[in-house]
N, C-alpha and C positions, 0 to 999 in steps of 0.2 A: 504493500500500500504506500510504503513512506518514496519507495520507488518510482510509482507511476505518481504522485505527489510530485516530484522534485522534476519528474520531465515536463508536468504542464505547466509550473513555476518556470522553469526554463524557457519554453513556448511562448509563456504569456512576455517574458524577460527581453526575448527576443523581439517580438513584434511591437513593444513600446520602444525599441532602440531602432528599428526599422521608422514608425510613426516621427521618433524624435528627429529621425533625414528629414521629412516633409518641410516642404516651402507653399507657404499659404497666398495667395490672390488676395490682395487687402484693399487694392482700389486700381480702378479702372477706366483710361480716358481713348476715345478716339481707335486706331486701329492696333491690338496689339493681338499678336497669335503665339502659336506655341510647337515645337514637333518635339514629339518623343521619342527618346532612343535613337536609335541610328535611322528612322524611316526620312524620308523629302519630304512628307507630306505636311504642311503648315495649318493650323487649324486654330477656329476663335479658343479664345479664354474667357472667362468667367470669373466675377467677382469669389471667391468662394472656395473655387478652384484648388487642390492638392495636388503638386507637383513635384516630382522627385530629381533626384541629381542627375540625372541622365537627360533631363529637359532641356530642350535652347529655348531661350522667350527670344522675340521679337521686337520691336515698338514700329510703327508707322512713321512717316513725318510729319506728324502731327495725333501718336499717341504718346500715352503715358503708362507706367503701373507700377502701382508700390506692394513689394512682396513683402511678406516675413520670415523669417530665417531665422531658425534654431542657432543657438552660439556655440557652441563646441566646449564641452567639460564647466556648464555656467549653469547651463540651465534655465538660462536666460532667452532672449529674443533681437532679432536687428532689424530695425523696417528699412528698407533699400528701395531707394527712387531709381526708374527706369525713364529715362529723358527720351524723347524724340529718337527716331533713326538709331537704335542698339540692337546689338544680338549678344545675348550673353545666358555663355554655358551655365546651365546652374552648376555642376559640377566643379564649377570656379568659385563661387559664392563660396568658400571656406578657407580657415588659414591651415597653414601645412608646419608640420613638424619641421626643422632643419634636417634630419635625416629624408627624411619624403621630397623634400625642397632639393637638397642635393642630388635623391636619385633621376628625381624628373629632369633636371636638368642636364644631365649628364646623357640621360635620353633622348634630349631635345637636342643637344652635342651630336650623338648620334647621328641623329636623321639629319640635319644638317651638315656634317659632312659626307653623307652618303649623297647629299641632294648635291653636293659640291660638286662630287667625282663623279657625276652622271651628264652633270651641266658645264664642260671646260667654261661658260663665260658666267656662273652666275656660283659666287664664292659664299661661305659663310654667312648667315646673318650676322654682321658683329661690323660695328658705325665706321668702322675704318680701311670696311672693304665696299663700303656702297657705293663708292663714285667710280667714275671708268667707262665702260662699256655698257651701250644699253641691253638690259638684262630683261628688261619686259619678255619680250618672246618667249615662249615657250615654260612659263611660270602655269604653276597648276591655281585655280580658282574655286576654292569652297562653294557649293552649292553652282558651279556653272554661273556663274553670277560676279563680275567685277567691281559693283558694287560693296558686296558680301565683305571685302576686305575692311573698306570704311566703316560699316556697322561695328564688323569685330573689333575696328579698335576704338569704337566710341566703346563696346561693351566692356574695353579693358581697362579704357579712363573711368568704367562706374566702379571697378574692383578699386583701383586704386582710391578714389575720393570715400570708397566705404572701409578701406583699410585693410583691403586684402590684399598686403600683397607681393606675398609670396606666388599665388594665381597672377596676378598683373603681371608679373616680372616674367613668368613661365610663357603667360599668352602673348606680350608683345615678341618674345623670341621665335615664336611659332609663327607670329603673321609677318616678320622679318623674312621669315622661310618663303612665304608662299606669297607673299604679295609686294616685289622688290619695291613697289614706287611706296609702299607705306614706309620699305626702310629708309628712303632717300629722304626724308623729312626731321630736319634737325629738331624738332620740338617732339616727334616722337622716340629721337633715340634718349632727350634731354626724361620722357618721363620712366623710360625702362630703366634709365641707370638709377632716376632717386628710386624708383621701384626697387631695384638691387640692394644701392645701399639700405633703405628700410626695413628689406627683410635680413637683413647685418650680413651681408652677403659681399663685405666691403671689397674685397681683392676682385671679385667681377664685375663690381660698381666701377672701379679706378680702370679698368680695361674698357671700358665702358666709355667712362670720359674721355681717357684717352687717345680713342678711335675715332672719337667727335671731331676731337681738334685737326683731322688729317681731312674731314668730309669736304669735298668739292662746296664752295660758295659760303663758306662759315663767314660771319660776319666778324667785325674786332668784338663789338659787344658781347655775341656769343662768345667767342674765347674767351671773354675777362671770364663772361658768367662759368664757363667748365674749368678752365684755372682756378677759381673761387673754391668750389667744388671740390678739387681734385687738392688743393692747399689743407683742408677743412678734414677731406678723410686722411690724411697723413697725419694729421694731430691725434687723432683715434689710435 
């Protein structure tokens, strides 16, 4: 008895830590949808709405939606605004352990130099290989859709401004990968490295900055602003 006792304890244990994933539809403006899991398929959402980490939200250009999101070992809650024109993995919506942080990243290393030595003209994501040769050609495009790049990184500027971001630092590397013209954009490599250094990730922040400073068309301003930066983590 005390046996089959202790496995539906177990059961019940399991399925409120499965519940505790859930991300809640807390308010709703204008066009926003949703796909689950790995399908293309894009479908409305609903104020109400229970969504798992495997979801992408959407927003329109001219939706809105604010989720809720379990905190992780708190037990607590985070309401998160969804701005206009975002795609964002819920699967992102969480902070990452420094082990978990390192091996994603090391992953994302990885594929990145696999995506190198396939592509002789489109090298690394990393700020101080972006200028050179146009590299558009032949770049794969999330969803068939060139767009899709823009949304992903408005969805990586909402990780970041919510404080994730261990996920911000991981996603901008990824859309470095896959979408060259978003790497060639000095204000976006400017928020992957505070991304970096925020997740105390300081030695790939400082690599970071200073691949900035090599990027075609950098301003004097910019360089004072990444020398600032790069002075600031040396004192650390």
């Amino acid at each position: 008895m005390k046996k089959y006792a202790f496995i539906i304890c177990l059961l019940v244990g399991c399925s409120g830590l499965a519940r505790a994933q859930d991300i809640v539809v807390q308010r709703l403006q204008g066009d926003v949808s949703v796909r689950h899991g790995v399908t293309e398929v894009w479908t409305h959402v609903a104020v109400g709405d229970v969504l798992r980490p495997d979801d992408t939200m959407k927003t329109g250009r001219k939706g809105t939606a604010v989720l809720v999101a379990p905190v992780k070992n708190s037990g607590g809650t985070k309401r998160i605004s969804l701005p206009p024109e975002v795609i964002v993995d819920l699967s992102d919506v969480r902070e990452l352990t420094q082990d978990e942080l390192m091996l994603k990243l090391t992953m994302e290393r990885v594929r990145a130099s696999s995506y190198q030595w396939k592509n002789d003209d489109l090298h690394i994501p990393n700020a101080s290989v972006v200028h050179g040769a146009d590299r558009s050609s032949g770049a794969p495009l999330t969803d068939n859709d060139p767009q899709s790049g823009i949304l992903q990184w408005n969805g990586a500027r909402v990780l970041y401004d919510n404080g994730f971001y261990s996920t911000c630092a991981l996603k901008t590397m990824e859309l470095f990968r896959l979408y060259p013209s978003v790497g060639g954009k000095f204000d976006n490599h400017l928020m992957a490295a505070e991304a970096l250094e925020k997740a105390n990730l300081r030695g790939e922040a400082l690599t970071e900055y200073n691949g900035m400073l090599q990027m075609d068309g950098v301003t004097a301003a910019q360089q004072a602003v990444v020398k600032e930066r790069i002075a600031e983590l040396k004192k650390q």
